[in-house]
N, C-alpha and C positions, 0 to 999 in steps of 0.2 A: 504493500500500500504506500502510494506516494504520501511524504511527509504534507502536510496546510502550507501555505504561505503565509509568511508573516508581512501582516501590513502594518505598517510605526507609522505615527502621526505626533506631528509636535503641534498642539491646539492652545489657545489662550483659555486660562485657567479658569475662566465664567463661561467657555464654551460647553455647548450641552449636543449641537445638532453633528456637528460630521462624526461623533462617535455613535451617531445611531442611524446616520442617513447613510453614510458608505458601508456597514456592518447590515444595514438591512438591502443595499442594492448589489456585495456580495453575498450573502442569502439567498435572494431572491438569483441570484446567478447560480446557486449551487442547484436547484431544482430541473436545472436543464441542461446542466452542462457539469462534468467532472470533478474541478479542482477544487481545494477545499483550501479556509482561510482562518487565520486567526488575527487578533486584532490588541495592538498597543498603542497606548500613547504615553507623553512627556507629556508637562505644561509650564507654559510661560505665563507668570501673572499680566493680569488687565482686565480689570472690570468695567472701564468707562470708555467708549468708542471715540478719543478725542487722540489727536496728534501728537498729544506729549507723550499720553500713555502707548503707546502705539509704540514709539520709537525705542523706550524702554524694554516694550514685553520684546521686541524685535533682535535686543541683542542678547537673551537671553536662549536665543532659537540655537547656538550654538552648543550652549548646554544639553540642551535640550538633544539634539543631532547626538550629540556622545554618550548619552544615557541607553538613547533605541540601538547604535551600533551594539555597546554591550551584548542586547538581546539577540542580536544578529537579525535585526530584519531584514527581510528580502527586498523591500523599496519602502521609500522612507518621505512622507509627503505633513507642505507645511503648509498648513489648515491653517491661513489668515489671508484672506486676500486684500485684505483694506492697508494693513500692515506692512507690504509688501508693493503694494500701489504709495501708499504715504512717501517712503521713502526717494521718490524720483523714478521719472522714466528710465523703462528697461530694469528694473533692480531685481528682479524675479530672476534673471539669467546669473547677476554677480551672487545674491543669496545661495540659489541651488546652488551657483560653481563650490561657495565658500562649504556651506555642509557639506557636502560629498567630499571634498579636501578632510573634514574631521573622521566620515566614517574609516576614509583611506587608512589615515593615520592610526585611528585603532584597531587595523587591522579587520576591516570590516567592510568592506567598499560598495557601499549596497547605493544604488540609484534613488536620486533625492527630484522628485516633483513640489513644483510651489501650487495652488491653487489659482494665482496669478496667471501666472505663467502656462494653468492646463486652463485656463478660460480664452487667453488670446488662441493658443493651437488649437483648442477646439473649434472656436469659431471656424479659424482657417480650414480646417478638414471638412469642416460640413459648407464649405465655401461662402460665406455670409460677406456680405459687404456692407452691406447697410442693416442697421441693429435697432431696437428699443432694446432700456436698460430698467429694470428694478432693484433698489437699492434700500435697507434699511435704516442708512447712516442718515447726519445731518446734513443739509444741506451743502455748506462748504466742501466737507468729503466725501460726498457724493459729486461732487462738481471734478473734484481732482481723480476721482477713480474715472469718472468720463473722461477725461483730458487723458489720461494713460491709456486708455482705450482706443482712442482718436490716435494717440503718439504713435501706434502697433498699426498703422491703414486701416482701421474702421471707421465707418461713415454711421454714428450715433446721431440718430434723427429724432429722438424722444427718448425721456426718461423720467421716472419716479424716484423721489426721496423722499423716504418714508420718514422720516426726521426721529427717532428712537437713539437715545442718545444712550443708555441702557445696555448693556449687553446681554445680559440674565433676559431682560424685558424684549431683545432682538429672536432670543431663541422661543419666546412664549406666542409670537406673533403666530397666527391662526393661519397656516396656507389656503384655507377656505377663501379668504379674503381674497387671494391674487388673481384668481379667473377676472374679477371684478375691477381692480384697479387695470388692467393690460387693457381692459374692454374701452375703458376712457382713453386708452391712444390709439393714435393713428397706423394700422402695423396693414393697412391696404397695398403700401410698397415697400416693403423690408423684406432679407432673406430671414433674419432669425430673431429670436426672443431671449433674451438673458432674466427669467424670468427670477434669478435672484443672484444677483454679484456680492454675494457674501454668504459663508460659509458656516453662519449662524444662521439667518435666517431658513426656518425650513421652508420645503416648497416640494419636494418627494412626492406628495401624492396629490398636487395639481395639475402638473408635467401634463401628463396622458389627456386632462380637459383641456385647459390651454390648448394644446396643439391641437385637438378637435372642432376647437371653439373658431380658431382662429388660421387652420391650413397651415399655419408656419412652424418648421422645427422648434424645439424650446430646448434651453440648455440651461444650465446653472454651477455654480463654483464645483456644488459637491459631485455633480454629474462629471461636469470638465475632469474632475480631479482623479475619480472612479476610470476616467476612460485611459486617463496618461498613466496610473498606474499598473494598468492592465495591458497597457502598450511597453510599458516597460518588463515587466514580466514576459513578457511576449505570448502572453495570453489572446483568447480570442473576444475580443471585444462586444459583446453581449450579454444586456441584461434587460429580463423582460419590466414593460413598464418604468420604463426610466429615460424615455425621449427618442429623438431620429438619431443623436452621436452614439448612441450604446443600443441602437439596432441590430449591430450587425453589418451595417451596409456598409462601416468606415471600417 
């Protein structure tokens, strides 16, 4: 019997949803398909979604990287995308470079995906050019995670800022709600939906309405993240109910 794969996540320590929303979309992957998984994390303190705290829980991710190598995880993903958007365009490529430099060194060299970093690729894969964006944070940083979006060749022609300034209070946010808020924009000429760019907010089991509601792919941090990690494994990229990027079809 093949050994599980181990999935490590370094998550902000008021985070609640990517340790239940990537654990329930490999789940939901194991009913169809073979491989079997198990699931750690680190965490980096930040309980209030604001730039200073951000930068802090940020350099902590390093720690955090050498704690999961220990356990030897098989790919090693950093569950903050706001975090990792704060700090400047493109920083999602120096971040992963700098972790995967720690697992190396403790003799661990396991493949490091940012959340960041698997939202821009994802888009690309499912070819999107023009986006709506939903977002929990407050407005300023939501503005700047658009502007990192835009930096990558996406053309963001609408967005929500759900202004929750809360983290605790980001993960309690009802996905019921999002069919609702998408409906009030304009997504008649867009290729995709980023129906939540942040990895707190859930959004797991709207995915499947959205994209019915509205004809267009729908993605999200935790999806984007599920899909790069599963591309790194070299795994086969499918998971039922979880949008058009984890169909199958990419």
């Amino acid at each position: 019997m093949q050994k599980p794969y181990r999935i490590g996540q370094i998550v902000p320590s008021s985070n609640t949803t990517m340790e239940t929303e990537i654990p329930a979309m490999l789940m939901a992957r194991q009913t169809i398909l073979p491989e079997r998984f198990t699931f750690h994390s680190s965490r980096m303190r930040m309980k209030n979604v604001v730039k200073e705290e951000l930068a802090a829980m940020d350099g902590e991710s390093d720690r955090c990287a050498l704690e999961l190598s220990d356990a030897r995880v098989d790919v090693l993903g950093y569950a903050c995308l706001v975090a990792i958007m704060a700090m400047g365009h493109g920083y999602h490529r120096t971040s992963a470079a700098r972790l995967k430099a720690h697992t190396a060194a403790n003799g661990a060299d396991a493949p490091v995906v940012t959340s960041a970093g698997a939202l821009i690729d994802g888009l690309k894969v499912i070819g999107a050019k023009r986006i709506v964006v939903v977002a929990p944070y407050m407005k300023p940083l939501t503005e700047l995670v658009v502007d990192y979006i835009r930096n990558e060749g996406f053309e963001v022609v609408d967005y929500r800022a759900l202004e929750i300034p809360d983290n605790l209070a980001v993960g309690l946010h009802d996905p019921a709600l999002l069919p609702a808020i998408v409906a009030q924009m304009d997504t008649s000429q867009i290729d995709a939906i980023v129906l939540s760019a942040c990895v707190q907010m859930p959004s797991l089991s709207a995915i499947a309405k959205v994209e019915a509601l509205t004809g267009k792919p729908v993605i999200t941090a935790a999806v984007a993240t599920t899909y790069a990690m599963l591309k790194q494994l070299k795994l086969e990229t499918r998971v039922p109910g979880a949008g058009a990027l984890l169909s199958g079809a990419y």
